[in-house]
N, C-alpha and C positions, 0 to 999 in steps of 0.2 A: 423574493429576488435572490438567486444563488451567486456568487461571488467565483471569480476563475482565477484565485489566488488562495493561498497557507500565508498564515503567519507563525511564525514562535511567539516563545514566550516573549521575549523583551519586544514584540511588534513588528521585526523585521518582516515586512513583506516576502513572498516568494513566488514567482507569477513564472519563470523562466529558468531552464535548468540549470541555466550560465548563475543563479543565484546561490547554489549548492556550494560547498566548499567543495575543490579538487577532489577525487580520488570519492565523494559519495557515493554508497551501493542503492542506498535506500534511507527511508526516516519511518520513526514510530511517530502516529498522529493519534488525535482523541477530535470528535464529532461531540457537540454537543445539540441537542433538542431543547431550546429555551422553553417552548410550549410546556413541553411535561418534566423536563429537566434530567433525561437520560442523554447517558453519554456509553461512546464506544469508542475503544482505545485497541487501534490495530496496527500495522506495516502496511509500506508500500515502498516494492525498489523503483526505478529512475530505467532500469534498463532492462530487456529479457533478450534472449535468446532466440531465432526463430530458422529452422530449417529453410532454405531455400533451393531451388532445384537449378544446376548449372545450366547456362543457355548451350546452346552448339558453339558459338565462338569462345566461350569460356573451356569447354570440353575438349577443342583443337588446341587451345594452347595449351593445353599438358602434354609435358616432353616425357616425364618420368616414365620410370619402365615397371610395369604390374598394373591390377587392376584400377582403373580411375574410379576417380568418386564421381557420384550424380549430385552431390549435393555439396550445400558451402554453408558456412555457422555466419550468420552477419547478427548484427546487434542494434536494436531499435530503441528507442524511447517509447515509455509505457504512457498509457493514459493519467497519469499520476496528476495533471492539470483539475482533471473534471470528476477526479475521483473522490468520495462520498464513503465508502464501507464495502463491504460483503455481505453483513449482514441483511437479511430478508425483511426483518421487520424494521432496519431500519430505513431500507429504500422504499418501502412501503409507503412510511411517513412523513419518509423527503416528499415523495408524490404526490400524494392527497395534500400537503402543505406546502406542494409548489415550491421547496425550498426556502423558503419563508422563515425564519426563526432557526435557522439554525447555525452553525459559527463550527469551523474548524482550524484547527494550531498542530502546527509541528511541536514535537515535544524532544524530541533529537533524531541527527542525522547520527548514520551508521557508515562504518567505511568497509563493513565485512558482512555475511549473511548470516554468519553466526554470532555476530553482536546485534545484529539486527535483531533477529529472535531471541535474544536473553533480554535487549532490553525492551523488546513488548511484553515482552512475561513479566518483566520486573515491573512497567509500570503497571499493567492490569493486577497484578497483585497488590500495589501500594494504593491501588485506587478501589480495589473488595470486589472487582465488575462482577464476581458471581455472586454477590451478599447484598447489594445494591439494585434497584432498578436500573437494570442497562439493557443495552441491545448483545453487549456478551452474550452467548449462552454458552461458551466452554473458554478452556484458558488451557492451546497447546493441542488440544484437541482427546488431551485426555483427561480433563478435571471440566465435567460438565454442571451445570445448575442442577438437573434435575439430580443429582445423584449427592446433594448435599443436603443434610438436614436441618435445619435454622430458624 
């Protein structure tokens, strides 16, 4: 039975983005597998960016002078509710276990894209995920499993 809520560490629930403190870009989480007891420790921002193509009544009302744009920048909410990893093997194993057994926590919110990424690197480094059984298989995408010897 899979869960449509994050907790942190001290239990606070998080089911809703209004739960975020102001000004969040994103949070680093960690997926645990009670079954076998791997874990995977990733990002996920809260908002992306998505091209959109202007309608004709949006296109009439530019007054400006030079070429108009066809398109407009708007900003959506990510799946960050029903999200689970990237990893391959680990959605593999949400699957076949139906979700069952397994538990995920926020571990910190981030207010920038670049504290975002230092602190999932920092935590998957305090956590070994390439020297441990995890669903990691690289950290940053340039320090891979296979290319470590242990």
């Amino acid at each position: 039975m899979t869960n449509n809520y994050w907790t942190d560490l001290s239990g606070k629930v998080y089911n809703e983005i209004s739960d975020f403190p102001e000004g969040t870009f994103g949070f680093v989480y960690k997926v645990k597998n009670n079954t076998n007891g791997k874990i995977y420790i990733g990002k996920k921002v809260l908002y992306f960016n998505r091209k959109k193509k202007l309608t004709k009544k949006e296109l009439a009302e530019i007054t400006s002078p030079g070429r108009k744009p066809s398109t407009k920048v708007v900003q959506l909410e990510s799946d960050w509710i029903n999200y689970w990893g990237s990893s391959k093997d680990l959605i593999e194993d949400f699957k076949k276990q139906n979700g069952d057994g397994f538990e995920r926590h926020l571990l910190k919110t981030c207010l920038t894209k670049k504290e975002l990424t230092y602190y999932e690197i920092a935590f998957q480094l305090k956590e070994d995920v390439l020297l441990v059984e995890s669903y990691n298989d690289n950290v940053l995408g340039k320090f891979f499993r296979k290319d470590l010897v242990y």
